[in-house]
C-alpha positions in Angstrom: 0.0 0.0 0.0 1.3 3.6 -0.9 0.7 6.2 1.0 -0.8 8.9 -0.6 -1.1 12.9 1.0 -3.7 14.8 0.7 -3.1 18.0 -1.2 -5.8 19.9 0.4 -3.9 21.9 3.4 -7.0 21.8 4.9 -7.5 17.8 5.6 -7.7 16.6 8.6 -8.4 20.2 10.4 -12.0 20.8 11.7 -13.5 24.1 11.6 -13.6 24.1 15.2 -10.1 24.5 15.2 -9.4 26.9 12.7 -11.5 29.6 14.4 -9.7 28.6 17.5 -5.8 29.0 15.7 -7.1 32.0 14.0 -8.6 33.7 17.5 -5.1 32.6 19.6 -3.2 34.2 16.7 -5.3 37.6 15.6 -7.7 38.3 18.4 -11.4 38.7 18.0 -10.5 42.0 17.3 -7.7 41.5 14.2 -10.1 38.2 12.9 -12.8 41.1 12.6 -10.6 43.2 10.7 -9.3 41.0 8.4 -12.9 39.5 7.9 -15.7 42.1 8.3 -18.2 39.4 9.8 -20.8 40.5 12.8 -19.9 36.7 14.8 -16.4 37.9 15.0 -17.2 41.6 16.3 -20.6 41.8 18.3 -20.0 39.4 20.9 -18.0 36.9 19.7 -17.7 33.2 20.8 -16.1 30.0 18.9 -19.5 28.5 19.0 -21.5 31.5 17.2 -18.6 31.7 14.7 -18.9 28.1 14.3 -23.1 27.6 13.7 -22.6 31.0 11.5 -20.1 29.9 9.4 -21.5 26.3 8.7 -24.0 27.9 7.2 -22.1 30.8 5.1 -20.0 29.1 2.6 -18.8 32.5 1.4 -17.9 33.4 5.0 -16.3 29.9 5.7 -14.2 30.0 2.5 -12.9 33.3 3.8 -12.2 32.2 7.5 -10.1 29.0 5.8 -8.2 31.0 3.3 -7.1 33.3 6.1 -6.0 30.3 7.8 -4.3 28.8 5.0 -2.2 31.7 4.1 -1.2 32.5 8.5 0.0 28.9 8.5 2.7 29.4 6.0 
């Protein structure tokens, strides 16, 4: 059996913690700059982030692309 990677940098990471790398490293306040979403400025919590942006798929794709490009 080979052992094949997965090119998607994203496999294996769960959304869960994404948000949470993203708010250790920015803040709620630079996540909110970066990505001018209410869930990351009024209040914010890794569980509102989470049920808003499971069902944003433009907000999501911007939230992993941030993440993608901090982790290189």
């Amino acid at each position: 059996m080979s052992k094949e990677q997965s090119k998607d940098p994203l496999h294996g990471v769960t959304l869960a913690t994404i948000v949470t790398d993203l708010v250790d490293h920015y803040g709620w306040d630079g996540l909110a700059e970066r990505i001018n979403i209410n869930c990351f400025k009024s209040d914010p919590s890794v569980k509102s982030s989470l049920k808003y942006l499971r069902k944003t798929q433009w907000a999501r794709d911007k939230v992993e692309a941030l993440y993608i490009s901090t982790k290189r």
